[in-house]
N, C-alpha and C positions, 0 to 999 in steps of 0.2 A: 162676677163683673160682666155686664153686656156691652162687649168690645163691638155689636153692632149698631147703635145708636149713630142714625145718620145724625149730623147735626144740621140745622133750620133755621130760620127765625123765629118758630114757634118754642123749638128746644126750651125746656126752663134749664134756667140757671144751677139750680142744686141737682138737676138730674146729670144734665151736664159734666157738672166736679164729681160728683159720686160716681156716675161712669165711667171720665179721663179724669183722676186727681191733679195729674200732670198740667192739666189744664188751669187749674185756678190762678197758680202765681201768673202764667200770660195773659188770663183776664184780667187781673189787677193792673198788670202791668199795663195793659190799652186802656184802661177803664178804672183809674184810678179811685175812684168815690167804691170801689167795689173791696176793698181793704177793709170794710166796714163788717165782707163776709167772716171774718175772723171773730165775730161774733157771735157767738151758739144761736142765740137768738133771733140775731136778724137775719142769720143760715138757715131758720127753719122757716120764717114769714118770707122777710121777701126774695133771698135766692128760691122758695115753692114757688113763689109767682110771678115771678120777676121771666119774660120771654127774652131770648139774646138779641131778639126787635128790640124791644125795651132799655137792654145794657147798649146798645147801641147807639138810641135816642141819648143815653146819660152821658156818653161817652161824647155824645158831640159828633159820630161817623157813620158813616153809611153802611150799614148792614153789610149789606155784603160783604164791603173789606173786611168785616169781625166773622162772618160765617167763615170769608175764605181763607183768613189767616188761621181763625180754629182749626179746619178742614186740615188745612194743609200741616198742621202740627199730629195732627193722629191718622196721614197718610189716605184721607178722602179728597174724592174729587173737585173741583175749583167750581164755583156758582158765579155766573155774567151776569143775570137780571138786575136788571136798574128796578129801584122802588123810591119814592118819595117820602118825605117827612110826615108822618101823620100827625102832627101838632103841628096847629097855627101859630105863628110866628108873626102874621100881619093884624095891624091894631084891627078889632073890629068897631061895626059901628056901632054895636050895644054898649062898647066902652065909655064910661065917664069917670074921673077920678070921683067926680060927687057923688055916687053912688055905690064907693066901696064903704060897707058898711060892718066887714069883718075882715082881721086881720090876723091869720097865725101864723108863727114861725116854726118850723117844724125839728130846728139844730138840736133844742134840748132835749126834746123828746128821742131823737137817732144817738144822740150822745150816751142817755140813756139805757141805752137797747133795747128803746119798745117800737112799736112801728104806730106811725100816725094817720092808716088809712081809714080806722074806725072812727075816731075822732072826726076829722075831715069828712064822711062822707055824712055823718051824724052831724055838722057843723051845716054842710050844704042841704040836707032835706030842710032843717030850721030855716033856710033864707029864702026871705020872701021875695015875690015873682017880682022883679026887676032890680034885687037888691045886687050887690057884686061882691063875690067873697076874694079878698089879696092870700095867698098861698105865697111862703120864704121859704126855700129850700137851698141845700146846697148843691146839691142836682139834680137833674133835671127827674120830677119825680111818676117818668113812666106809667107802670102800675097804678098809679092812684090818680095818675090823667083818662087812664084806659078807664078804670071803676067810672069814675065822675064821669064820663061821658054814656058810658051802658047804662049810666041813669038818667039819662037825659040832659044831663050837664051840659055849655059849650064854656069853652076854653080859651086862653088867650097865654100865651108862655112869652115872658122877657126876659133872655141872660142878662145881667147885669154885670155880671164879674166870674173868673174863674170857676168861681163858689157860689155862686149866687144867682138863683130862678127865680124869680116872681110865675107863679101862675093864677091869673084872674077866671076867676069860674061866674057863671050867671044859670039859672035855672031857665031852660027853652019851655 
């Protein structure tokens, strides 16, 4: 076990729990939608890619607090730096309901235990230049906002409900 793994906001997720096991039931615990680790499957997909940036975005909190409260459970030092939400959150102006012209919801497939970012990024190459694709999550779905955007993606994220993301993607 490498008991030196500073942890970051880069940290993945499964390196993480494999490192500190100790760790995972307190990530669940912050980060509810993260119970989902309990899954073989979605342990090997999205806790590989999933950054604690990312668990942080799902959880709704600011980095930091989830670095410093990890930190501070396996005896490392406390992190001050303030960072911002890297998901847009304000409507843009490429928005129009009339040109959503794809709509998935991603529940049954997680219920499942597959992961929906092949699908989805393979859904948005398809979309044609002005078209808007509606993305249903039940949260906030990080990793596959990071992927759609290193393709060129922009973005638009609405909570709707505890459980419930909308993310609008448009091809730039």
């Amino acid at each position: 076990m490498n008991e030196k793994l500073i942890i970051t906001p880069k940290t993945k997720v499964l390196q993480l729990i494999e490192t500190y096991p100790e760790l995972e039931e307190i990530l669940i615990g912050i980060v509810p939608a993260f119970k989902k680790l309990k899954n073989p499957l979605l342990r090997r997909t999205v806790a590989k890619v999933a950054s604690l940036q990312q668990a942080a975005a799902i959880g709704n909190m600011k980095v930091e607090e989830l670095i410093n409260h990890l930190r501070k459970q396996v005896g490392q030092d406390l992190v001050m730096e303030e960072s911002e939400s890297q998901y847009n959150t304000i409507q843009p102006s490429w928005f129009s309901r009339d040109l959503i012209k794809t709509t998935f919801d991603v529940k049954e497939m997680l219920e499942a235990g597959e992961h929906p970012v092949a699908q989805v990024m393979e859904d948005i190459k398809r979309l044609e230049q002005g078209a808007i694709y509606k993305l249903c999550a039940p949260f906030l779905p990080a990793p596959l906002i990071d992927k759609a955007t290193s393709l060129g993606a922009k973005h638009w994220v609405v909570k709707e409900g505890e459980n419930t993301y909308l993310v609008y993607f448009i091809k730039s």
